[in-house]
C-alpha positions in Angstrom: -15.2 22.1 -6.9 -16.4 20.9 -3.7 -19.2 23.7 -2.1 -18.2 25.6 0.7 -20.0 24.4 4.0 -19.5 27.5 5.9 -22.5 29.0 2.7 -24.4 26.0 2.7 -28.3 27.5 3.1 -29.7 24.7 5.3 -33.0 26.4 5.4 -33.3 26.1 1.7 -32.7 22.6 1.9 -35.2 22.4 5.1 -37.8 23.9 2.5 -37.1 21.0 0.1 -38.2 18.5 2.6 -41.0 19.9 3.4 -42.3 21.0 -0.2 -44.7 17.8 -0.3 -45.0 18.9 -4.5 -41.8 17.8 -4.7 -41.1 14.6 -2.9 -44.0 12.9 -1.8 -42.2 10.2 0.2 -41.4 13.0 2.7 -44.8 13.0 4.4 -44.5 9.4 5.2 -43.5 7.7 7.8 -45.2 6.6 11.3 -43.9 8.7 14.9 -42.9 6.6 17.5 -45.8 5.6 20.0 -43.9 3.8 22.3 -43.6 5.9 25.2 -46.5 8.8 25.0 -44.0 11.5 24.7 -42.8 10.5 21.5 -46.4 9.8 20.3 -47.0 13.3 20.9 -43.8 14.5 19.0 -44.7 17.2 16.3 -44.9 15.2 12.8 -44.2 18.7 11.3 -40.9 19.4 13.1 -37.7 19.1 11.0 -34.5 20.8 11.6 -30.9 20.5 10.2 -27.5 21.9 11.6 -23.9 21.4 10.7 -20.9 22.2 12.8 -17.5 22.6 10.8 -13.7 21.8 12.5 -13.4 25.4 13.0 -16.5 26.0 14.9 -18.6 27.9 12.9 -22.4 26.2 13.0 -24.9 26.6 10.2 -28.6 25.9 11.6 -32.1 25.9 9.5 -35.2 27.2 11.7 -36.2 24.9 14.6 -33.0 23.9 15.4 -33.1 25.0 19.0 -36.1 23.0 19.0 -35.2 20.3 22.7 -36.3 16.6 22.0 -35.0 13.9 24.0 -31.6 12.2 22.3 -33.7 8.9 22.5 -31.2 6.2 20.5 -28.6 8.6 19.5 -27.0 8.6 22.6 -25.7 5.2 21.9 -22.6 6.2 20.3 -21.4 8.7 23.3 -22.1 6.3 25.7 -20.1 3.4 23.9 -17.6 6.4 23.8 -17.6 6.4 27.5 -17.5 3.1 28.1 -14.4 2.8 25.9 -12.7 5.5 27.7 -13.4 4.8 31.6 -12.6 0.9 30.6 -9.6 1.9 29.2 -10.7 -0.1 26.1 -12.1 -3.0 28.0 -15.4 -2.5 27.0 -14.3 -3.9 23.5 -14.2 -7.2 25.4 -17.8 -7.4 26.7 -19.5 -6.3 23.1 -19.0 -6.9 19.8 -18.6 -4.9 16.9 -20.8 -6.9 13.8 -23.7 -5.6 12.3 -27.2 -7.9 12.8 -29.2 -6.7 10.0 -31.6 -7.1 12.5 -34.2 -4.7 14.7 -32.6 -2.0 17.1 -34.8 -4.1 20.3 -34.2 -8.0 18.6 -34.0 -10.2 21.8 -30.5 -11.8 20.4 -26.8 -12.1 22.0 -24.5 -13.4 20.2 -24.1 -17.4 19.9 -21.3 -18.5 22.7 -20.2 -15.5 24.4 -23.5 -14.6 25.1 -22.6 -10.7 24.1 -24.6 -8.0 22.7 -23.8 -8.1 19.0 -23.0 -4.2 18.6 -23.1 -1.1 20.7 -26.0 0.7 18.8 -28.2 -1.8 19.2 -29.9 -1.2 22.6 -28.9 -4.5 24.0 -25.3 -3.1 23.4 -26.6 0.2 24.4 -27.7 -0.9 27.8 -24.3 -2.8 28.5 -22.5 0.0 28.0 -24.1 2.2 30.1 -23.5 -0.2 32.9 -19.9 -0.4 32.1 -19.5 3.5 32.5 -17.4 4.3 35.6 -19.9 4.5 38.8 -20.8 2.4 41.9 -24.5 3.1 41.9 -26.8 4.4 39.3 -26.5 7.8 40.8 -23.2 7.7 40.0 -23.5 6.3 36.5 -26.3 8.4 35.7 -23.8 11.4 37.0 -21.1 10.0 34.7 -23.2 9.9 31.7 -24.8 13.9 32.2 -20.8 15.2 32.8 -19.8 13.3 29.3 -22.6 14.4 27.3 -22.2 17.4 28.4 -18.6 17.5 27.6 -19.5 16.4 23.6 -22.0 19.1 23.5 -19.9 21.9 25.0 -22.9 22.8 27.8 -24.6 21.3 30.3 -27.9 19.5 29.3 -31.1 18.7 31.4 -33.0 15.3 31.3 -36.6 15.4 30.6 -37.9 12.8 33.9 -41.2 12.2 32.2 -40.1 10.8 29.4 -37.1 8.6 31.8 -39.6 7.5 33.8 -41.5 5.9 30.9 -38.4 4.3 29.3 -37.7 2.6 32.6 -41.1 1.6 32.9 -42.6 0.7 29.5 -39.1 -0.8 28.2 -40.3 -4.3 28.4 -37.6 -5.5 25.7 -34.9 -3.6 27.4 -35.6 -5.5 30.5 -35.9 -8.7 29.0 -32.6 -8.3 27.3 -31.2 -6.7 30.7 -32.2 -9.9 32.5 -31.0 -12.0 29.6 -27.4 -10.6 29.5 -27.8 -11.3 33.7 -28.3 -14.6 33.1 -25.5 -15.2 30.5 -23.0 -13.3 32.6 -22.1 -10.3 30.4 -24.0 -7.8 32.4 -22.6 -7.5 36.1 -24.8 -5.1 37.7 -28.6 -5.4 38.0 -30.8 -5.7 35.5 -33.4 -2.7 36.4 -30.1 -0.6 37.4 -29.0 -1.1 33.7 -32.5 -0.1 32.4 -32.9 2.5 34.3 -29.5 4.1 33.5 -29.6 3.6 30.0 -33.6 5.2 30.0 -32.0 7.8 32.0 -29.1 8.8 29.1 -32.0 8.5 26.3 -34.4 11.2 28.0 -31.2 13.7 27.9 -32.9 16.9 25.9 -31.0 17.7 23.1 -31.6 20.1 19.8 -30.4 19.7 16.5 -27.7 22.6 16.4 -26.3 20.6 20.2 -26.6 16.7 18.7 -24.3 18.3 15.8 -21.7 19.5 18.3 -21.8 16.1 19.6 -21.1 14.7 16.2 -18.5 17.2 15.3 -16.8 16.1 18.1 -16.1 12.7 17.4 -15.5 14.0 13.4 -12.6 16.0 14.7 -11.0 12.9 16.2 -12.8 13.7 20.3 -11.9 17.5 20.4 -14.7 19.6 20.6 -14.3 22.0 17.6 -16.8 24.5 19.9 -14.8 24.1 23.4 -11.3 23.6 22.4 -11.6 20.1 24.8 -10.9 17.0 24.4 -13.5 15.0 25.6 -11.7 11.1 24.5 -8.7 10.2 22.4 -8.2 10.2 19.0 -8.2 6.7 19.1 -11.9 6.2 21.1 -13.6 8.6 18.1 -12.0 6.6 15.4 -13.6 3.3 17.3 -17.1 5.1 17.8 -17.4 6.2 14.2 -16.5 3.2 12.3 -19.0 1.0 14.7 -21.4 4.0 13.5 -20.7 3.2 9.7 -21.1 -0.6 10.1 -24.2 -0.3 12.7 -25.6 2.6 13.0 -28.3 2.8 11.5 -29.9 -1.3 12.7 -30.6 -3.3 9.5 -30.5 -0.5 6.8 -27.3 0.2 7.6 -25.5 -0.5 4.4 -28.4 0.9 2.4 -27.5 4.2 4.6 -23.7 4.1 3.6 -24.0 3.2 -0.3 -26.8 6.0 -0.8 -25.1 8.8 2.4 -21.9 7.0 2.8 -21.7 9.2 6.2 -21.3 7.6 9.6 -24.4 8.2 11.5 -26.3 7.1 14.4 -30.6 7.3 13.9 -33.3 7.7 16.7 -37.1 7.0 17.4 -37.3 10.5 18.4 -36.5 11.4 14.6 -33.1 12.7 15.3 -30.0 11.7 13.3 -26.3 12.7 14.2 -23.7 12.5 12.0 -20.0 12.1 11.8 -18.2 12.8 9.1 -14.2 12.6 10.0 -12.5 15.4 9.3 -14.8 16.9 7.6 -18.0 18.0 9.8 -20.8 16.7 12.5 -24.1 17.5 11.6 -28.0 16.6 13.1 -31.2 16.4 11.4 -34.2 15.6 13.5 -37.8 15.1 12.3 -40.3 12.8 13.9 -41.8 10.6 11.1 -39.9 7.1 10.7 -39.3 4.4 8.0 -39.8 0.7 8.6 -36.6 0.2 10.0 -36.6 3.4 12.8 -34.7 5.9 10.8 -36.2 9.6 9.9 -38.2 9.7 6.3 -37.1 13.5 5.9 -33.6 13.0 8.0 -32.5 10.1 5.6 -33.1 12.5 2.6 -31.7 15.1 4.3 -28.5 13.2 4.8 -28.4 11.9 1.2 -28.8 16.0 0.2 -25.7 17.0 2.2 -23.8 14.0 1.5 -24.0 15.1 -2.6 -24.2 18.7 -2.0 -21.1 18.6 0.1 -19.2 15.6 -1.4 -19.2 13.8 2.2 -19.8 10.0 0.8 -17.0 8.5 2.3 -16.1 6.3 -0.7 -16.6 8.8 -3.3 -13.3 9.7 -5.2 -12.2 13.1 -4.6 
């Protein structure tokens, strides 16, 4: 019999992870020094909170804790692209894995696209293609969306935007790149700093769950009642999630989780799992390929615990 979600003790779980007696590996792991922000990020922080079809949230300690959305932003906006390109978007990046780093300087051979949507060359493509004339107004675009998966209004920390813009050397270079193939049809800086805008959006773990719940229930938001895109948009989003979501450990992620998700320098994890729930882990220390030491285990817990594995017989 399948446990019920709605009694799932995420704090006992949360304990797990952090009993070092237990599993070692879960005090490994490097946080992110790329922008100072992150390098300040608190290694100890870790957080987990699921949000069923029906609403009802289950949330561990620290899960009101803000941190800046950082990489797992990438699905909403490709979410948003899809929807104010009335599929379009499709067109100007593809859909294949890379099994290569989140920030590889790579397009793909002859159409000189961005291989995938979570990778942040995608990322930054599809910022720019979200409905806007200016950066003001794509940077206005992007907050009303997010806001719209989350079910509230969230605030943008303008430290940490500021440093994205101006420390993002790769996402210039692959900015200027895509400029210079003729994929990306607004300036380069504009597309950096939109895209470093939408990662320093301040999120917690109990809001980046709401945001996953909402593509799980097919682009209604289970807290809101609203539908923020079609049916059709979610179904899009999450299966790019399942193949790419997770850069070059992606199919380790869905033979061992088999849940789609979408990982984060800032530690943070959302998770999609259709039908069945959205959930968010966030804790700072990351593997070798960017993902969260104590989020992957985490995900691997629930996805057992709460038969999620999307291949698993039922």
């Amino acid at each position: 019999m399948t446990p019920d979600p709605h009694r799932y003790d995420l704090d006992a779980l949360r304990s797990r992870l952090l009993d070092h007696g237990e599993d070692a590996d879960t005090d490994e792991g490097e946080v992110d020094d790329s922008i100072p922000q992150l390098a300040d990020a608190d290694p100890g922080l870790c957080a987990i909170a699921l949000v069923l079809p029906d609403g009802t949230t289950r949330t561990s300690i620290d899960a009101q804790v803000a941190f800046s959305v950082q990489s797992a932003v990438k699905p909403f906006l490709f979410a948003l692209a899809l929807l104010d390109t009335d599929g379009a978007a499709l067109d100007r990046v593809g859909i294949e894995p890379t099994g290569e780093s989140f920030d590889a300087i790579k397009l793909e051979s002859g159409t000189g696209r961005p291989p995938n949507p979570m990778v942040n060359a995608g990322a930054l493509l599809t910022a720019s293609l979200v409905s806007g004339s200016d950066t003001a107004e794509r940077d206005a675009r992007i907050a009303e969306g997010l806001a719209a998966f989350a079910g509230r209004d969230l605030s943008v920390d303008e430290d940490v935007a500021h440093n994205e813009h101006l420390l993002g050397d790769r996402n210039h270079a692959l900015a200027h790149l895509m400029r210079a193939e003729g994929t990306m049809r607004v300036g380069a800086d504009d597309a950096v700093a939109v895209y470093a805008r939408a990662c320093a959006t301040l999120v917690d773990a109990e809001t980046l769950a709401v945001m996953g719940a909402t593509l799980a229930c097919g682009g209604v938001n289970p807290r809101t009642g609203r539908r923020v895109v079609p049916e059709r948009v979610a179904r899009d989003v999450v299966s790019v999630m399942a193949t790419c979501g997770v850069y070059d450990g992606s199919g380790r992620w869905m033979r061992a989780v088999g849940i789609p998700a979408k990982s984060s320098v800032s530690g943070a994890i959302v998770l999609a799992a259709p039908g069945r729930l959205g959930a968010a882990v966030v804790s700072p220390p990351l593997d070798a390929q960017g993902t969260s030491v104590r989020g992957r285990r985490a995900s691997e817990a629930l996805s057992e615990d709460l038969h999620l594995h999307s291949f698993a017989a039922r």
